[in-house]
C-alpha angles and dihedrals in degrees: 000000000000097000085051088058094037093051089049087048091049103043089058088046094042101029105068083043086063106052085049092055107105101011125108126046126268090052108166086001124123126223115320098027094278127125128274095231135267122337115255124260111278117249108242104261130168104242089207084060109083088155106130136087102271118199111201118243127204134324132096121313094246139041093294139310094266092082100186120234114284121233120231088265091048098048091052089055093051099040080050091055114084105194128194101209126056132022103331097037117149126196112290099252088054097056127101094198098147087224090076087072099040098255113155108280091215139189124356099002095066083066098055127043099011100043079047095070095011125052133238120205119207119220125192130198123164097272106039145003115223124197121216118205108203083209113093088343097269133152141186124207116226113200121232107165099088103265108145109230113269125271098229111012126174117248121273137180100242095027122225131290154205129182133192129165115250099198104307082342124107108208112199112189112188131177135167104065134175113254091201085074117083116230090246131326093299088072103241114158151264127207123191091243084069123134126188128190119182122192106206113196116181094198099172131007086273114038132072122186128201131190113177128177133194127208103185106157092189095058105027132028096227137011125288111225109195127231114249107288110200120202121201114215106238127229118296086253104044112118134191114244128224097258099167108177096228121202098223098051090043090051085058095044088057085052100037102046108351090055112041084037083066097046086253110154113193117182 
């Protein structure tokens, strides 16, 4: 019980601190406005290389803030979804985010809020990279044996994906998501047509950079390319720890804080 308070206690810590992050002039400047000096030398590192546990830094907590024109269908979708962060956001007892019931949180929204304040660790073998979320233990395969993605797959909540190297670039194409998972915590949606393609660039030891980009004809009228998402290798000892969402512990944190917090009285 004690993590669930602790992540509702640091998400509206962490969360305001994060949509603060990269606004305002003078960012990575000194006083006056004027730069600190030259980077440091960059540490020798392999860009092919992307092992290692990545905490995201910055930016805004979806795919970008031009959020492209819904289609009937896709408006539907979002007036349905009753969030409980950002600007609609309604009392906690009164939300339907399916991660309230610990449902998968899915593709792209594990990238945004929850690597944000947990971790994901990348691990690479010679036929597939996986990526580990430390949030509700959860994990997605990413093919690298040359298989091309599947014509008509079944839906699946973290979709399926191929990956392949253009130059120091790894290019992840994903298609067959779940529509019962929202695109990220506003509640925009996701429709099974969608397609997802992510460019990972590790351009120093410690940086990892990630433009991603949807194409999704049923929920948007034309594609959402994200802004620029940078990830900071964490220490040599840092682990990921086991951080199931658990449904009966979510159920008495609803009943415990959700609940009370909207007014909602259950005998």
């Amino acid at each position: 019980m004690s993590r669930y308070i602790f992540l509702f206690t640091a998400i509206l810590v962490f969360v305001p601190a994060l949509f603060l992050q990269g606004q305002g002039p003078g960012k990575g400047k000194g006083k006056g406005g004027k730069a600190t000096g030259p980077p440091a030398p960059s540490v020798p590192h392999d860009p092919h290389d992307l092992n290692g546990i990545w905490r995201r830094s910055g930016g805004v907590l979806t795919m970008s803030s031009d959020t492209p024109p819904m289609t009937p269908w896709g408006k539907a979708r979002f007036d349905a979804a009753k969030p409980v962060y950002g600007p609609r956001a309604v009392p906690g007892g009164l939300g339907n985010d399916p991660m309230s019931t610990c449902d998968p949180l899915g593709m792209p929204r594990n990238i945004f809020l929850e690597v944000s304040i947990y971790p994901m660790e990348l691990l690479q073998t010679p036929n597939r990279v996986i990526q580990f979320f430390e949030w509700a233990h959860s994990y997605r395969t990413i093919w690298i044996d040359g298989r091309p993605l599947p014509k008509d797959p079944d839906p699946q909540w973290m979709g399926y994906s191929i990956g392949q190297w253009d130059g120091d670039t790894f290019v992840v194409k994903s298609l067959g998501f779940d529509e019962r998972t929202w695109l990220d915590h506003f509640g925009n949606p996701v429709s099974e047509d969608m397609t997802l393609e992510e460019r990972y660039h590790r351009v120093d030891r410690d940086t990892l950079e990630l433009n991603m980009a949807i194409t999704a004809p049923k929920a948007y009228t034309r594609p959402w390319v994200s802004e620029k998402k940078t990830f900071r290798l964490a220490p040599p000892n840092t682990e990921i720890q086991e951080l199931f969402c658990v449904p009966s512990e979510e159920q008495r944190f609803n009943q415990l804080v959700r609940d009370p917090g909207s007014g909602i009285t259950k005998k």
